[in-house]
PAVO-295119 format. One line per field, with one value per residue (C-alpha): residue number from 1; x, y, z. Coordinates in nm, 2 decimals. Each point is the difference from the previous one (the first is absolute). Layout:
BEGIN
i	NUM ...
X	X ...
Y	Y ...
Z	Z ...
# end
This chain:
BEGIN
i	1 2 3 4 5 6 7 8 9 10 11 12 13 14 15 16 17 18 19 20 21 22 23 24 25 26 27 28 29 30 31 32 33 34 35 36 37 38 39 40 41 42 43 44 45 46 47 48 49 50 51 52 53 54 55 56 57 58 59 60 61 62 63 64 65 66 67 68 69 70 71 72 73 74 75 76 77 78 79 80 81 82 83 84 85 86 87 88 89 90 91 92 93 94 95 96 97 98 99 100 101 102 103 104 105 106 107 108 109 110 111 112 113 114 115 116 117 118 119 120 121 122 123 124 125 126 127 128 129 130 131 132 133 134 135 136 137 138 139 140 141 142 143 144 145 146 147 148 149 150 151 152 153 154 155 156 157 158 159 160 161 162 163 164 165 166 167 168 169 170 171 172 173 174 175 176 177 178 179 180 181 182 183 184 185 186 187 188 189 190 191 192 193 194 195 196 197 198 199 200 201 202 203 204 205 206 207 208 209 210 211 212 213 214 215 216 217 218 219 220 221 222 223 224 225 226 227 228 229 230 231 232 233 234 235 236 237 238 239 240 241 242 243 244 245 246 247 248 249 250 251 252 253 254 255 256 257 258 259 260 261 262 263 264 265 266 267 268 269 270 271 272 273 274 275 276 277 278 279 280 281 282 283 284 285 286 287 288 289 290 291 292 293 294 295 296 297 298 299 300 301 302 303 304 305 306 307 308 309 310 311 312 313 314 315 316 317 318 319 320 321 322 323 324 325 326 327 328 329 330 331 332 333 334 335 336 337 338 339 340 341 342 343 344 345 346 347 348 349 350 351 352 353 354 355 356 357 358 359 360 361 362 363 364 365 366 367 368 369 370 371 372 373 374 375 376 377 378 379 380 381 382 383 384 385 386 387 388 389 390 391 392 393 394 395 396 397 398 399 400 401 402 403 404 405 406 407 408 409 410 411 412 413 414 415 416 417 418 419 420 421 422 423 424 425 426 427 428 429 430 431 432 433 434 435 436 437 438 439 440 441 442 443 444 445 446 447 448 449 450 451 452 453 454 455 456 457 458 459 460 461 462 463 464 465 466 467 468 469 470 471 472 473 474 475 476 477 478 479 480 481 482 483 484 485 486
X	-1.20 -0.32 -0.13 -0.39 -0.26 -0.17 -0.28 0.02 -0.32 0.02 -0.34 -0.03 -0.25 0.02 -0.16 0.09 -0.06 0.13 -0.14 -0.16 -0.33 -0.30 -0.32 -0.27 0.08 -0.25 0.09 -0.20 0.26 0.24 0.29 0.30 0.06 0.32 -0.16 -0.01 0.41 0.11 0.25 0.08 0.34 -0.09 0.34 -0.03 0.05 -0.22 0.21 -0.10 -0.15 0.36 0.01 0.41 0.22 -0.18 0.14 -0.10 0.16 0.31 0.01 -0.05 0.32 0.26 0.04 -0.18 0.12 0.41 -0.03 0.31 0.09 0.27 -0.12 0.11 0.04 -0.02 0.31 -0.26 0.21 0.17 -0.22 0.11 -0.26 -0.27 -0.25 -0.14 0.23 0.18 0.20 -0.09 0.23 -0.12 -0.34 -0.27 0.29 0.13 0.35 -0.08 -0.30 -0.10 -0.27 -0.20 -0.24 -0.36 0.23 0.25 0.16 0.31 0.16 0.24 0.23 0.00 0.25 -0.26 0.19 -0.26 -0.26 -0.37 -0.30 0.04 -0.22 0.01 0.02 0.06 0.03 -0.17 -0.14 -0.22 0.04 -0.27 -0.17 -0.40 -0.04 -0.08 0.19 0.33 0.03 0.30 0.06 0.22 0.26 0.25 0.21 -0.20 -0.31 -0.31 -0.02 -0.37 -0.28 -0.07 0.34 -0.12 -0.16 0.22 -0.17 0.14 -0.22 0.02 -0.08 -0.26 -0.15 -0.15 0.06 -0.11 -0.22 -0.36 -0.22 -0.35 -0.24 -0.24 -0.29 0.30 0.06 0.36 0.16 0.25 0.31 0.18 0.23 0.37 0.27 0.24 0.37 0.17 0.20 -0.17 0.10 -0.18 0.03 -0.12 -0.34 -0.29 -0.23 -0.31 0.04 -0.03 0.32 0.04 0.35 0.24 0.10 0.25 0.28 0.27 0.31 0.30 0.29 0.29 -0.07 -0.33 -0.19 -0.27 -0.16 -0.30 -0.21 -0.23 -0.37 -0.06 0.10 0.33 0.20 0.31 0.14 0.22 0.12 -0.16 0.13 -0.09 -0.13 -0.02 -0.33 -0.11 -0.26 -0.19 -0.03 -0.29 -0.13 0.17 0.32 -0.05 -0.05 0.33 0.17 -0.14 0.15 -0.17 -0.25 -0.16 -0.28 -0.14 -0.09 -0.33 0.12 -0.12 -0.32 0.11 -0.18 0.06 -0.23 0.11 -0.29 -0.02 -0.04 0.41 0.11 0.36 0.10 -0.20 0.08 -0.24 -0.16 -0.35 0.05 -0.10 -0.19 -0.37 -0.32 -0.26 -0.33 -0.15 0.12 0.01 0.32 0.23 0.20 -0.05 -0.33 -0.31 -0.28 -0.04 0.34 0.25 0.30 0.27 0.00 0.17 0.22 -0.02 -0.31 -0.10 0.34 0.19 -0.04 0.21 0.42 0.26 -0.20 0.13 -0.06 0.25 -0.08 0.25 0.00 0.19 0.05 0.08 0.27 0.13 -0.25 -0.28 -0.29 -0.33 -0.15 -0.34 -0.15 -0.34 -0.13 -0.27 -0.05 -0.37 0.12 0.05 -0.28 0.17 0.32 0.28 0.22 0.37 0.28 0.33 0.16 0.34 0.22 0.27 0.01 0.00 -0.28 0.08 -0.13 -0.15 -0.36 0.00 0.01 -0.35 -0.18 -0.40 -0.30 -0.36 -0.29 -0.22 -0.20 0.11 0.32 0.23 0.26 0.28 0.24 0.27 -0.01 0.08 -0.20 -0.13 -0.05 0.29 0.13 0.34 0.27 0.20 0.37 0.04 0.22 -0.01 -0.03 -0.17 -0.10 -0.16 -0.31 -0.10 -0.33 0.05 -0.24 0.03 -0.18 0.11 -0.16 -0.22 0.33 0.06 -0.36 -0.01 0.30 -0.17 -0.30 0.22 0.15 -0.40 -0.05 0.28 -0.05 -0.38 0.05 0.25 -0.27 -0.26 0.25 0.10 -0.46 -0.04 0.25 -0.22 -0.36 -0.03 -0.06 -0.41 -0.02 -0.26 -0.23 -0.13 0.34 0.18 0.36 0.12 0.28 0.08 0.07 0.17 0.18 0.04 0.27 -0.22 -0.27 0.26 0.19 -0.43 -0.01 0.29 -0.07 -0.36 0.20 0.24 -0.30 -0.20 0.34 0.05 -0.36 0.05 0.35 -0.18 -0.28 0.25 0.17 -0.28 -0.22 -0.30 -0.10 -0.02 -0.13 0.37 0.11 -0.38 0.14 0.26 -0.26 -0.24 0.31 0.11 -0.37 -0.02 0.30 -0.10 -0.31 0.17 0.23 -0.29 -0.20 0.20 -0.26 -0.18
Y	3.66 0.07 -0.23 -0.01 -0.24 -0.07 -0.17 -0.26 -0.25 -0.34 -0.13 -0.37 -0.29 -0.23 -0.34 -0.30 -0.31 -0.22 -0.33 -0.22 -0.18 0.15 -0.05 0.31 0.08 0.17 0.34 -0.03 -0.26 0.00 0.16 -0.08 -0.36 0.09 -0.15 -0.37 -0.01 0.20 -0.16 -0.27 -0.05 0.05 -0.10 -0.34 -0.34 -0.25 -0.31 -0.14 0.33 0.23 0.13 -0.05 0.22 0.38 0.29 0.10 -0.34 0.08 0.34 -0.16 -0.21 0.22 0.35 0.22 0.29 -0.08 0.21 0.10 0.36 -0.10 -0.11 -0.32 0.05 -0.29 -0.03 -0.18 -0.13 -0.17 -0.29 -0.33 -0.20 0.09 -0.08 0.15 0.35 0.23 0.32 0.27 0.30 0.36 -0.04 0.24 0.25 -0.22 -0.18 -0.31 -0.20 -0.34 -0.19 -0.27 -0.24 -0.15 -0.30 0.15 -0.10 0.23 -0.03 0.25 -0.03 0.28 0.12 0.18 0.18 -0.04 -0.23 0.19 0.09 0.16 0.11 -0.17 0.33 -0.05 0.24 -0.20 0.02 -0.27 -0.03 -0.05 -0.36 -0.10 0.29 -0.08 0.07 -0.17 -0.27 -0.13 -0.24 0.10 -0.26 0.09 -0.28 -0.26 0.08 0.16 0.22 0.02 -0.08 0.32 0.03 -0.23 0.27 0.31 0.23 0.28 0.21 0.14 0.38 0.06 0.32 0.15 -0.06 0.31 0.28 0.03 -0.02 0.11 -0.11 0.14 0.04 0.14 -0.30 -0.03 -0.33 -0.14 -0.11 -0.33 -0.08 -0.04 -0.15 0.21 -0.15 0.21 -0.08 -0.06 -0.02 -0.18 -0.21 -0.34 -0.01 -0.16 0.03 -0.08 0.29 -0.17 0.18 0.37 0.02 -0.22 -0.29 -0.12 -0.23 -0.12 -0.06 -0.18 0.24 -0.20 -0.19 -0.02 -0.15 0.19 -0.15 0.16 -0.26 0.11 -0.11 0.20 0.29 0.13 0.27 0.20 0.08 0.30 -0.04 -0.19 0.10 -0.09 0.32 0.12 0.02 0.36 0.13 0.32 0.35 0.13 0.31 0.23 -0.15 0.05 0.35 0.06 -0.15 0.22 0.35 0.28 -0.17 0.32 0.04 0.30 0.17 -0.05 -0.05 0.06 -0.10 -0.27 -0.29 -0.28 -0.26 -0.28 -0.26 -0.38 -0.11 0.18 -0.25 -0.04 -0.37 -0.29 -0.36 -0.19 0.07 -0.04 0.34 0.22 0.29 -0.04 0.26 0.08 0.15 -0.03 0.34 0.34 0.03 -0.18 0.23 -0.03 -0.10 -0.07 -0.16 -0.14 -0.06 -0.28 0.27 -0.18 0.18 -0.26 -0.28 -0.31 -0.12 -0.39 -0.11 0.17 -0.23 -0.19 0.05 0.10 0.21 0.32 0.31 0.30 0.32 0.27 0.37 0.31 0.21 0.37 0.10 -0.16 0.01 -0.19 -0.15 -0.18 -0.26 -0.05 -0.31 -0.02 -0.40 -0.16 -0.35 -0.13 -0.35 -0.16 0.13 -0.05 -0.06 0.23 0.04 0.11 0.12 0.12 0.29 0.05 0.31 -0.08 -0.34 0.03 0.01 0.34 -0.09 -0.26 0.14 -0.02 -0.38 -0.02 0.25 -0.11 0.06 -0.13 -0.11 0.27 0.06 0.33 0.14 0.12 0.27 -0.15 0.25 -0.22 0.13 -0.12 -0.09 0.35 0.11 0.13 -0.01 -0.18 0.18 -0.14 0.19 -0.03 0.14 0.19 -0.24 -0.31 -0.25 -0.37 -0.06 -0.37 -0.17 -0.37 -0.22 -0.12 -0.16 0.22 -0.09 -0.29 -0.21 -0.13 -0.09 -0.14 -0.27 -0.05 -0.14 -0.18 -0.13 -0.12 -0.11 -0.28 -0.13 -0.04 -0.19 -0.22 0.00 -0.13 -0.28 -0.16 -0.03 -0.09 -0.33 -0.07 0.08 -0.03 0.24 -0.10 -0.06 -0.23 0.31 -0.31 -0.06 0.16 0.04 0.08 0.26 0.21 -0.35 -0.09 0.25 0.23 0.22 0.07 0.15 0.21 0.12 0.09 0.21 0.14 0.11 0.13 0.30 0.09 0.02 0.24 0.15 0.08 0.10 0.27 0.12 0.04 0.20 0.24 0.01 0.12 0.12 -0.19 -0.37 -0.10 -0.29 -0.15 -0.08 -0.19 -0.32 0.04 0.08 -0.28 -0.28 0.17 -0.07 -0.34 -0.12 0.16 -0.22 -0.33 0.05 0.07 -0.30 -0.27 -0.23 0.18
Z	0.46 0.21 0.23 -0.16 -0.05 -0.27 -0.10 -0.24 -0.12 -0.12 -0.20 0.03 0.03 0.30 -0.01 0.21 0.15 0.32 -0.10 0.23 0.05 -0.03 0.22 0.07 0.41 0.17 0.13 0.30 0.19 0.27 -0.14 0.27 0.09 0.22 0.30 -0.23 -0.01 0.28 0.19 -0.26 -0.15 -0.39 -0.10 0.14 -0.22 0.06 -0.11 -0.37 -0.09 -0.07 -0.32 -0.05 -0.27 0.07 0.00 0.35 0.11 -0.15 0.10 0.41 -0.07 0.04 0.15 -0.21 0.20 -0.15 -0.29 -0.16 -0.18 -0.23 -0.37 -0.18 -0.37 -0.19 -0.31 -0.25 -0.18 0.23 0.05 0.09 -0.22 -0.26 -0.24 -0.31 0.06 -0.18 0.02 -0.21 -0.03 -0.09 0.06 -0.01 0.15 0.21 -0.03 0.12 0.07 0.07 -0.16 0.16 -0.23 0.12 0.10 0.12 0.36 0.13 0.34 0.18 0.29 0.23 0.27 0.26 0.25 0.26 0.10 -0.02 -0.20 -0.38 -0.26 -0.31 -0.28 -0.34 -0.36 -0.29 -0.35 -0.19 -0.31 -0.21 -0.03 0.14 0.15 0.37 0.28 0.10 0.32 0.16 0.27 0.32 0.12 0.33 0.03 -0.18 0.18 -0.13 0.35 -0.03 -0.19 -0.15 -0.11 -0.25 -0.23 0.00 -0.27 -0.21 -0.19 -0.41 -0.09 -0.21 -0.20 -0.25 -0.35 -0.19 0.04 0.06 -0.25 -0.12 -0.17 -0.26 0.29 0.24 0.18 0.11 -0.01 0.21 -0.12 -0.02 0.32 -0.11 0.19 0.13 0.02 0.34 0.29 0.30 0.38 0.23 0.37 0.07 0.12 0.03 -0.33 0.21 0.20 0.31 0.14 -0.05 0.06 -0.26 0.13 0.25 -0.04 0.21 -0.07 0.25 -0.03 -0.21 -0.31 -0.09 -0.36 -0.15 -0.34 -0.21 -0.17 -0.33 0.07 -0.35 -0.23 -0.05 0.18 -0.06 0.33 0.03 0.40 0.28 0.36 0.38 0.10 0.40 0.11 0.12 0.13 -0.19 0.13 0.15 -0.13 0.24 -0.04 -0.37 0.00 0.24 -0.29 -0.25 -0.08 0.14 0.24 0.18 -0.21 0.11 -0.34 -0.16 -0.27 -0.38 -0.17 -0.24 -0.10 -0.26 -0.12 -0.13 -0.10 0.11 -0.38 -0.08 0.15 -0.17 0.15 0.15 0.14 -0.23 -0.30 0.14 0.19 -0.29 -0.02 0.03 -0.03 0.27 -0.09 0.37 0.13 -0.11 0.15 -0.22 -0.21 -0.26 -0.02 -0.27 0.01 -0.33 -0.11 0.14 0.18 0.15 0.36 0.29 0.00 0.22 0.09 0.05 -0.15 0.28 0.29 0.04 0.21 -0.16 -0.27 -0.08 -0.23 -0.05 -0.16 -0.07 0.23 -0.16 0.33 -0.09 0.27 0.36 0.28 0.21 -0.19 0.15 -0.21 -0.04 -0.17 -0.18 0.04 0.06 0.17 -0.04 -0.10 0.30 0.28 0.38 -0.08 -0.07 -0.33 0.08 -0.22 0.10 -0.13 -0.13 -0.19 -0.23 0.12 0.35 0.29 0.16 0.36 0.21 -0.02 -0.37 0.01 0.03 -0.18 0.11 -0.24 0.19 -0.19 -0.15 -0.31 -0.09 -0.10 0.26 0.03 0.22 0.15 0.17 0.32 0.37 0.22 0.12 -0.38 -0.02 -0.35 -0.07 -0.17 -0.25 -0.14 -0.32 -0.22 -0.34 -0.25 -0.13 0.33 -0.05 0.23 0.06 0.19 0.08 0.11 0.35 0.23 0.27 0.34 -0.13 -0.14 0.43 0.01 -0.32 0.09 0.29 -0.17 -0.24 0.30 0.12 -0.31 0.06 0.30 -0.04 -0.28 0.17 0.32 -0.35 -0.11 0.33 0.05 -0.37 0.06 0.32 -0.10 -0.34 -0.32 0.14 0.36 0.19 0.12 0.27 0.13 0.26 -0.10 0.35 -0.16 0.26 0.19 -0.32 -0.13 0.34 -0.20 -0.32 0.26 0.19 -0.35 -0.12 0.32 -0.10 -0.36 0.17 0.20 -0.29 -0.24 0.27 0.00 -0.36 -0.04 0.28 -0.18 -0.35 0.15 0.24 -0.37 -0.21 0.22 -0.04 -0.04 -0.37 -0.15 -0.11 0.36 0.05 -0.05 0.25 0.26 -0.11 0.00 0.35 0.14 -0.18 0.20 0.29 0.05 -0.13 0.29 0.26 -0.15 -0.17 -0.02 -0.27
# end
């Protein structure tokens, strides 16, 4: 085999959104309000305003550093009560499965040798029914361990349902979406795409109950296990583990194309192929006739979305990957998608694949962050090659203004009982004399507000208009708190 790299291009569409409110910011504004909450403890509760059952709180309850490497597997059919099941032997090459119903309840008792954080990993099909994505509840001992454990999604596999067709004025016409029927695999996580990394749960070594509750949709489970929670390689220590990693040679001059609109597998049967007229740098391209040339688009914003396509790779070696999108959705915020091979991310850096807002199409060699290109060993044969929606660096800052979001509407409540939906504008309510707490808890809320504005605009580099409202709410409270009376 000889250790060369080859080139290897990808033609996509990228279009996608982080959602939040919208207000025109002007660009001429202080950009860096460290000096407002430096100093102040950020983490602080002020008492009345928590916001009980989060992940991050149940994350702070035990020692998230115990973490251990043995896996738990899960007999399934050894449950100790259930609901709406059923246990289905030789299916879809498998020798046993087990069904759950969209009312099904099933509880297990597991023997977990040691007391520590696990991943939650599962291998699943659903069958066919309303076509929307599965959701189970998570109960450890009884308990719900936090509130997004409430809404555990699992996703369906879409794709095309014929060939493309053309019209008598050489249009081509998409086909119909068709559902396709496969085994899956899949960890728990969270399907708002808050949290990067799937989630955490602990388990106290000995006997421990662990019950899956249907919110909707069926699913035919084929083994659910504890998994240890490890951390991913780096891209150095992912090449060490690769055969041949002196790299030396240049290499031959091979290129493959394959185009966004081939995709062979999708999550949702939105994420079809689409045409673009705008640029003469779609392939293929026309003018006057509807050509399907990208795939994604508006429909692919949200977590958890994916698209596949299929790679044939000629002979064993080092590829780099280069991936045609375009993001002109979404200006000042970033779209990410992580990138995975045969069902796995390769390395850490491939998490969070970033595409920036721009109006024309872009060429995208994944590269480091000298412009070094990746390599990728592949070898001979046919190799899957997934993007997923993520929200990458903006899921932390996200929950953090979810977390806002909370507590100033508690900080609303606790006034509205006091004042009134229509206060007396010629009466002095005296709150901070009042309510001492709900003006310390707004001074509060001001700094982490100037603090997620800051972290959005080291994010994305510039200050858009969907972080305004942050800023204006952070200025808001700031001058309640320096004049109450008003």
């Amino acid at each position: 085999m000889r250790n060369s790299v080859k080139k290897w291009g990808v033609g996509i569409a990228v279009f996608a959104a982080i959602v939040t409110t919208a207000v025109l910011l002007p660009q001429d504004k202080v950009t860096d309000f460290h000096e407002k909450y430096e100093g102040t403890d950020l983490t602080s509760d002020i008492k009345g305003m928590e916001r009980a059952g989060t992940y991050i709180r149940y994350i702070a309850g035990h020692d998230s550093s115990v973490r251990p490497q043995e896996n738990v597997n899960i007999e399934l059919f050894d449950y100790t009560s259930a609901k709406d099941v059923e246990r289905y032997t030789s299916y879809e090459g498998v020798d046993e499965a087990l069904y759950t119903g969209v009312d099904s309840t099933v509880t297990w008792q597991i023997n977990v040798p040691q007391s520590g954080y696990y991943n939650l990993y599962t291998e699943y099909l659903i069958p066919e029914s309303r076509g929307v994505v599965a959701e189970r509840i998570v109960y450890i001992n009884g308990e719900i361990p936090f509130e997004s454990a409430r809404n555990i999604t699992f996703s369906r596999i879409w794709t095309d349902g014929g060939e493309v067709k053309v019209d008598n004025q050489g249009n081509e016409i998409r086909p119909t979406q068709k559902e396709v029927f496969a085994w899956q695999k899949a960890y728990f996580r969270d399907d708002r795409g808050y949290e990067a990394e799937p989630y955490l749960f602990y388990f106290e070594k000995g006997i421990n109950e662990l019950t899956l509750e249907a919110e909707n949709e069926p699913m035919i489970l084929k083994s659910l296990e504890l998994k240890s929670v490890q951390d991913m390689d780096d891209y150095q220590a992912y090449l060490e583990k690769q055969p041949g990693v002196n790299m030396t040679e240049t290499g031959t001059s091979y290129q493959q194309i394959v185009q966004g609109e081939d995709s062979t597998l999708r999550s949702e049967s939105s994420l079809y192929a689409k045409y673009d007229r705008a640029s003469p740098t779609t392939q293929p391209n026309s003018v006057t006739n509807t050509v399907l040339n990208y795939v994604g688009g508006e429909a692919w914003r949200s977590a958890g979305q994916w698209i596949e396509w299929n790679v044939e790779v000629p002979e064993d070696g080092y590829y780099h990957l280069c991936i045609k999108g375009r993001q002109n959705y979404d200006r000042g915020n970033i779209s990410y998608r992580s990138l995975s091979i045969d069902g796995e991310v390769p390395f850490d850096e491939m998490k969070q694949v970033a595409f920036r807002f721009g109006n024309d199409w872009e060429s995208l060699v994944l590269s480091d962050e000298s412009d070094k290109p990746y390599s990728f060993y592949l070898t001979k044969g046919t190799h899957t090659v997934r993007l997923e929606a993520t929200l990458g660096d903006m899921g932390m800052i996200l929950e953090e203004l979810s977390d806002s979001t909370f507590r100033l509407n508690q900080i609303y409540r606790t006034l509205l009982v006091y004042t009134g939906a229509t206060p007396d504008q010629y009466r002095d309510y005296k709150v901070d004399q009042v309510y001492p707490e709900i003006m310390e808890a707004m001074s509060l809320e001001s700094k982490r507000l100037y603090k997620i504005v800051d972290e959005v605009v080291e994010t994305t580099g510039q200050k858009a208009d969907k972080i305004a409202s942050a800023q204006t709410l952070a200025q808001q409270l700031e001058r309640f708190c320096e004049k109450p009376e008003k």
